[in-house]
C-alpha positions as CSV (number, residue, x, y, z in Angstrom):
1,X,24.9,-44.5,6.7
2,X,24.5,-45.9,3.3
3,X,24.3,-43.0,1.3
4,X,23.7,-45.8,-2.1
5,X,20.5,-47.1,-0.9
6,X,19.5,-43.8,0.2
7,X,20.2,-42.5,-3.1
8,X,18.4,-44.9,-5.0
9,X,15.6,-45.2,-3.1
10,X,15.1,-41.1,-3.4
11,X,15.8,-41.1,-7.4
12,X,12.9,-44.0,-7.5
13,X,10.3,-41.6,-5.9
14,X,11.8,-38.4,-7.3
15,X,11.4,-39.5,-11.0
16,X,7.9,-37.7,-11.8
17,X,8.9,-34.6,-10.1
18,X,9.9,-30.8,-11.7
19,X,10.3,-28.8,-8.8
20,X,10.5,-29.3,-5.4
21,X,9.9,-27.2,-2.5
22,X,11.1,-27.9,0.8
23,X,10.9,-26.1,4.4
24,X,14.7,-26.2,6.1
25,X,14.4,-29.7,6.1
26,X,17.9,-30.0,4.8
27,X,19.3,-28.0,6.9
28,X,18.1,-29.8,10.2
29,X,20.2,-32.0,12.4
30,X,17.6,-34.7,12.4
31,X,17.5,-34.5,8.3
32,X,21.3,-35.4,8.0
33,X,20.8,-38.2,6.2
34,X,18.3,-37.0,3.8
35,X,20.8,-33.9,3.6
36,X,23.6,-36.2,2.7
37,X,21.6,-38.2,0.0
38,X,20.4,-34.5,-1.6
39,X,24.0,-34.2,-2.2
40,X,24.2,-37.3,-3.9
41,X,22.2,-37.1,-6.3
42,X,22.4,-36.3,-9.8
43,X,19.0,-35.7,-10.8
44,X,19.2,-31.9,-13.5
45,X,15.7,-32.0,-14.8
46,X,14.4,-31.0,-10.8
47,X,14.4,-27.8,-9.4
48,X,15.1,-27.4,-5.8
49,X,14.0,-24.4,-4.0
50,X,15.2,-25.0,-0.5
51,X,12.8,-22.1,1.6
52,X,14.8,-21.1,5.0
53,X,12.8,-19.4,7.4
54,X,15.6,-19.7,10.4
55,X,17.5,-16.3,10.7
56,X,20.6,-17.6,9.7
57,X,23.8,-17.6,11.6
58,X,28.2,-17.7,11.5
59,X,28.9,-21.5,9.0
60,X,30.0,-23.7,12.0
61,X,33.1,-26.0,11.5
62,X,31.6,-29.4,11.3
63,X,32.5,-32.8,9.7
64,X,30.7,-35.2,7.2
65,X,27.6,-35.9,7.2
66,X,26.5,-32.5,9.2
67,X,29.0,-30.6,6.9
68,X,25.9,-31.1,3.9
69,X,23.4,-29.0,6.4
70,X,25.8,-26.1,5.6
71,X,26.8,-26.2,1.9
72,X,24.0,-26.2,-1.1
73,X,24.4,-29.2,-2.9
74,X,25.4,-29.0,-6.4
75,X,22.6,-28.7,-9.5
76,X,19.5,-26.6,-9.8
77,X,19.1,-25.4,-6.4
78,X,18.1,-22.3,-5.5
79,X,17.9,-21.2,-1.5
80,X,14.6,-18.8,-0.7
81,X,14.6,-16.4,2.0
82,X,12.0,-14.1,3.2
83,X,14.0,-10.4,3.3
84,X,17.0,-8.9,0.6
85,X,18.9,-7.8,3.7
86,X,20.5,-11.3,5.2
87,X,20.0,-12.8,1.9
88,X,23.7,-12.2,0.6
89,X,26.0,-11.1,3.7
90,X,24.7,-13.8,5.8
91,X,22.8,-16.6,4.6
92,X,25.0,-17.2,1.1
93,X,27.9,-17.2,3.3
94,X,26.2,-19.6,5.8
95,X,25.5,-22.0,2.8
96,X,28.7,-21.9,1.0
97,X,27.0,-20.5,-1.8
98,X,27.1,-17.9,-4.3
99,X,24.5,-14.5,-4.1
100,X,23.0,-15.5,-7.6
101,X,22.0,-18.7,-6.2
102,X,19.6,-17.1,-3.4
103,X,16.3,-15.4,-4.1
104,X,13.7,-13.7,-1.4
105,X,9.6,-13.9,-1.3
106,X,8.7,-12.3,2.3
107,X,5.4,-14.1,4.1
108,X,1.9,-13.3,2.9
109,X,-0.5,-11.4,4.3
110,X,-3.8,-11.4,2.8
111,X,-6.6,-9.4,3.6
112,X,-9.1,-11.6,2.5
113,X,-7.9,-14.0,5.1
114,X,-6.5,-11.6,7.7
115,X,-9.8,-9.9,8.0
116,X,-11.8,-12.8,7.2
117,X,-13.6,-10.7,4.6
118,X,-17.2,-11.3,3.4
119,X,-17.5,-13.6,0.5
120,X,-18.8,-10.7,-1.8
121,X,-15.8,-8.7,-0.9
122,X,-13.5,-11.0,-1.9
123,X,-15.3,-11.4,-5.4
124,X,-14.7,-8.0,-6.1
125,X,-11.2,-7.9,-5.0
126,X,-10.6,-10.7,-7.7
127,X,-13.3,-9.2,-10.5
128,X,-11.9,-5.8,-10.7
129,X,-8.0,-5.9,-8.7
130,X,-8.8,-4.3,-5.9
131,X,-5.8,-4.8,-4.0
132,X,-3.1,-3.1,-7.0
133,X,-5.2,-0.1,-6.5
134,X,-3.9,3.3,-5.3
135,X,-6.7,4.9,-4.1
136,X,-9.5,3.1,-3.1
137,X,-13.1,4.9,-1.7
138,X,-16.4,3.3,-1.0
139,X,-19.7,5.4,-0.8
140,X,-22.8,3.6,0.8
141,X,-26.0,5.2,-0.1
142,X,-29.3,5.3,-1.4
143,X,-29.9,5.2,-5.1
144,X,-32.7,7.8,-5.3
145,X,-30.9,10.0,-3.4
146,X,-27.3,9.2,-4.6
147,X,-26.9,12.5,-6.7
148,X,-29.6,15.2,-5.7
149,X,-29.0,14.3,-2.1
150,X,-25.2,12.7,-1.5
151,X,-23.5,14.4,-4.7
152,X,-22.1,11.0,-6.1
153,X,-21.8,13.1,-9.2
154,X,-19.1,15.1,-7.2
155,X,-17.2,12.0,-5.9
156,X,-16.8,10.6,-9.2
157,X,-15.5,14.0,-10.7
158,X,-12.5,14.0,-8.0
159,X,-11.9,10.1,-8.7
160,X,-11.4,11.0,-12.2
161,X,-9.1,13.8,-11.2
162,X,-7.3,11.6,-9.2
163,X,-7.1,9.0,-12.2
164,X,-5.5,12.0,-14.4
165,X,-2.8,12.8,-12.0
166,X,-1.4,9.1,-12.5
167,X,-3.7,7.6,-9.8
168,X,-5.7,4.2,-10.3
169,X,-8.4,4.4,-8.3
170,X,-11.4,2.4,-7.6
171,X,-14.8,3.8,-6.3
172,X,-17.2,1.2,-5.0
173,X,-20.4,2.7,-4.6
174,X,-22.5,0.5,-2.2
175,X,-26.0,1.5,-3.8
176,X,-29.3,0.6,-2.0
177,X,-32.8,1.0,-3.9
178,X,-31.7,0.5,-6.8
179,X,-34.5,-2.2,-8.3
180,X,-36.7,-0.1,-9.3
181,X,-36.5,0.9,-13.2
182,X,-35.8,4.8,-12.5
183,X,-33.2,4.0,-10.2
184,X,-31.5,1.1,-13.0
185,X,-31.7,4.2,-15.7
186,X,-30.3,6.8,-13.2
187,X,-27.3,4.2,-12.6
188,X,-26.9,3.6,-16.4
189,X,-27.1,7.6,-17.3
190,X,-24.4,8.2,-14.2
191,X,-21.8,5.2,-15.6
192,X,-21.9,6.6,-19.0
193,X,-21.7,10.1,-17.7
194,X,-18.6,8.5,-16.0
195,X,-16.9,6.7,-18.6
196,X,-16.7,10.1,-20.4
197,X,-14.5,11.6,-17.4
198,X,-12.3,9.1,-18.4
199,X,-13.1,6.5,-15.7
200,X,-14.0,3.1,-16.8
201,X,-15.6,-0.2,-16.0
202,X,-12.7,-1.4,-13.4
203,X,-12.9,2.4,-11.8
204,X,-16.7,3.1,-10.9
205,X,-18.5,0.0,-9.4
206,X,-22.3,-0.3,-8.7
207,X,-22.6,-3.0,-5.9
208,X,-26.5,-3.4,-7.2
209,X,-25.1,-4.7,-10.3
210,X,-22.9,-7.0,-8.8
211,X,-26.2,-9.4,-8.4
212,X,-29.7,-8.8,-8.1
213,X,-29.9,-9.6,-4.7
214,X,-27.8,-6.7,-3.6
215,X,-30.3,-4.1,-5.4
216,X,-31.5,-3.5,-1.6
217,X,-27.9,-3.4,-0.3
218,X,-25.3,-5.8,0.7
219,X,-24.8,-7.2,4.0
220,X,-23.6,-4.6,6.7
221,X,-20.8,-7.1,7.0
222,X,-19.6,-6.1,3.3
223,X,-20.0,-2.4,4.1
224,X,-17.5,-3.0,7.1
225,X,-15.0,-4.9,5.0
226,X,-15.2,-2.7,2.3
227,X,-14.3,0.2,4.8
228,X,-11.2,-1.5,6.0
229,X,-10.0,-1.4,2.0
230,X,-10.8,1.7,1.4
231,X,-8.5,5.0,2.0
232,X,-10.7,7.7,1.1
233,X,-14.2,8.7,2.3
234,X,-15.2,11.7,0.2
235,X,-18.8,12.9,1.2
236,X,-20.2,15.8,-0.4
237,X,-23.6,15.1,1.3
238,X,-26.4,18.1,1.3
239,X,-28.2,17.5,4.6
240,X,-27.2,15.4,7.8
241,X,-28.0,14.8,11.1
242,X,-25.7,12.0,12.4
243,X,-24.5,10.1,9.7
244,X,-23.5,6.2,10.6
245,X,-21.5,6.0,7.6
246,X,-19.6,8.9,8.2
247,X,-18.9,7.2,12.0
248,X,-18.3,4.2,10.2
249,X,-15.0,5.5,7.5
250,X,-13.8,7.3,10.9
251,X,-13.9,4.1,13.0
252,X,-12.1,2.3,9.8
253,X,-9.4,4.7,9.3
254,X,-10.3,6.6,6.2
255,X,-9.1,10.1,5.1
256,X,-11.9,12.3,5.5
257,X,-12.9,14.6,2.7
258,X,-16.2,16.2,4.0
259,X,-18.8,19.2,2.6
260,X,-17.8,22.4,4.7
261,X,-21.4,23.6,3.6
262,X,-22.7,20.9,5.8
263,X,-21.9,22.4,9.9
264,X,-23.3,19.0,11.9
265,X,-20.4,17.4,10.3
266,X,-17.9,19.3,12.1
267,X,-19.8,18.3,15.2
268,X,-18.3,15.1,14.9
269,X,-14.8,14.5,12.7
270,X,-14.3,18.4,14.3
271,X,-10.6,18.9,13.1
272,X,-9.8,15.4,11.7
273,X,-11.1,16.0,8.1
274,X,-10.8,17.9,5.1
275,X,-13.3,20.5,4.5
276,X,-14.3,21.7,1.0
277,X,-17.6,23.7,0.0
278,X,-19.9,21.2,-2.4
279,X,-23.2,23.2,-1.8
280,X,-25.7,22.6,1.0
281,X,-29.5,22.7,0.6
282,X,-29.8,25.9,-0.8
283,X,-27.7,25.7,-3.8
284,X,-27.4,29.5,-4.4
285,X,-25.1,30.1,-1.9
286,X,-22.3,27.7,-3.7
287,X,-21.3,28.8,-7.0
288,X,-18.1,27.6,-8.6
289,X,-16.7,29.8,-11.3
290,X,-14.0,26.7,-12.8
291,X,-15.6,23.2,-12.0
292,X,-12.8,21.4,-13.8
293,X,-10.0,23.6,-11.9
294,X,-12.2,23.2,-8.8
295,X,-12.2,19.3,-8.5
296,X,-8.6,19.1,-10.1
297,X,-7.7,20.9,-6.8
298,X,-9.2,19.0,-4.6
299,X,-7.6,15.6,-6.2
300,X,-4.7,17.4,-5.4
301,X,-4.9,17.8,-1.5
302,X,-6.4,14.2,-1.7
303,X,-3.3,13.3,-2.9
304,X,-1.0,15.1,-1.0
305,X,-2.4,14.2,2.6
306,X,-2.1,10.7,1.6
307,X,1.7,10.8,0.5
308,X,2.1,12.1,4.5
309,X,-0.2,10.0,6.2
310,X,2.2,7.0,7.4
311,X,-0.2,4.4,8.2
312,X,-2.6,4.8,5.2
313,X,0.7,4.3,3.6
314,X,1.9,1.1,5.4
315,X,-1.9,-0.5,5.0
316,X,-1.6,0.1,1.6
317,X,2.1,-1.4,0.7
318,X,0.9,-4.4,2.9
319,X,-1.4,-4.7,0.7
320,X,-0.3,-4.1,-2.8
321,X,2.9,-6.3,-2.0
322,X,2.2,-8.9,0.6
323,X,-1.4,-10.2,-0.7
324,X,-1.1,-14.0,-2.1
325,X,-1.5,-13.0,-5.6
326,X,1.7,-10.5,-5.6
327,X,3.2,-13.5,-3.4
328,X,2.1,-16.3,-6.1
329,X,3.7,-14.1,-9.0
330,X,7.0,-14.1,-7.0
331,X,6.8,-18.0,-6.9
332,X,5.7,-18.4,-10.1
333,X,9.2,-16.9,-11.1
334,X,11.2,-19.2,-9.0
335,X,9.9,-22.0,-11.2
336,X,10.3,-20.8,-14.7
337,X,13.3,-18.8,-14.6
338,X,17.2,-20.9,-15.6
């Protein structure tokens, strides 16, 4: 009821303070009082940002003190809502305040936390920016084997197809074996190799190099999570029987761009993949007259079943635009802009 000690008593404990950040507190019946001091003050050197999460509803007729829960007081306040749409027919009018004087920042989601990724996984998410990424594949494999047997040569080709059309991609290729010194030069020959496609550093990702302990692999619990991020699972394999990791980028969602040279794969994605020839065993039955043309094609079809498939697309926009550091830079804003 005295709004002079309340006042004074908030100005005392508000006088180190830049910006503050409160929850609907204001706006609360049982926060009248602090409500009504807010609109007291005179204090231009803070920032409030006053985050509603309520849906907000018709400004109800209502008398002093409960009239401050529905007006923004006057100063540097800003209200924060979660979506554009109520922001300005509903909520400005709720407050008694003008549109440029509301903002929005939706709720995180985070799949580092949401999937309670593997520590490793989130490293590379923060090393190399996993999460802007538009295309990400991952390719578990065996590092002696990785390009006479699985064709990793082939994958990185169509990744830097995909990077010429506009794309930035990221291929993590999870590479067991590899501490042995052939197996360090074969990686070191395929990067540069790489790098002159026009991929770089941030685009092709050895997950041996990460540490040594992962030249045998990384935890199966890092494969999985990696899975989950990626979109694409391109496998131009020579040979296989039943392949787990093929099972695996099925069970995790992934487009499926398989070798039509290899028949046991049909046995099992049957109709739900995209078949290309890459050469079997016998190489002299696959001949491709325009390599370049050839790959450029494929990154093509890549790309154009992904701009259809409606909940690789939702995944990825949940990511790219709800993850905590696109959150944080929205925030950030709030507190350095006039």
């Amino acid at each position: 009821k005295d709004k002079k000690v309340i006042k004074e008593a908030l100005e005392t404990y508000l006088i180190d303070i830049d910006v503050i950040i409160e929850h609907d507190m204001i706006f609360q019946e049982h926060f009248v009082a602090y409500a009504a001091a807010i609109h007291e003050l005179n204090l231009p050197y803070i920032k409030w940002l006053h985050w509603i999460h309520s849906a907000p509803s018709p400004r109800p007729v209502v008398d002093y003190p409960h009239s401050c829960r529905y007006t923004l007081p006057k100063g540097n306040h800003k209200l924060v809502y979660l979506n554009h749409t109520n922001k300005v027919q509903v909520l400005a009018e709720m407050y008694s305040a003008w549109p440029k004087d509301v903002r929005s920042v939706p709720n995180s989601l985070d799949p580092r936390t949401f999937w309670d990724l593997h520590p490793f996984v989130s490293e590379l998410i923060d090393k190399y920016d996993l999460l802007s990424a538009d295309i990400i594949s991952i390719y578990p494999l065996s590092t002696p084997r990785m390009v006479s047997g699985k064709g990793l040569d082939k994958v990185i080709r169509i990744h830097a197809c995909l990077k010429k059309q506009g794309q930035k991609t990221r291929l993590i290729v999870c590479n067991a074996h590899a501490n042995g010194e052939n197996e360090k030069i074969s990686i070191k020959h395929l990067k540069n190799s790489a790098m002159e496609t026009g991929l770089t550093e941030l685009d092709l990702i050895f997950t041996s190099l990460e540490q040594t302990s992962y030249e045998q692999g990384i935890p199966r619990k890092a494969v999985s999570d990696l899975f989950r991020l990626s979109d694409v699972f391109i496998f131009p394999t020579k040979s296989e029987n039943c392949s787990l990791i093929l099972l695996e980028a099925m069970m995790s969602g992934n487009l499926l761009i398989l070798n039509d040279d290899v028949q046991s794969l049909r046995e099992f994605a049957q109709g739900n993949a995209l078949y290309f020839r890459f050469g079997g065993l016998d190489d002299t039955a696959f001949n491709i007259n325009n390599p370049d043309n050839y790959y450029n094609d494929i990154a093509k079809i890549i790309l154009s079943e992904l701009s259809t498939n409606k909940a690789l697309l939702a995944k990825k926009q949940v990511m790219q635009s709800h993850n905590l550091d696109t959150i944080f830079k929205q925030i950030e804003i709030l507190y350095y802009e006039q």
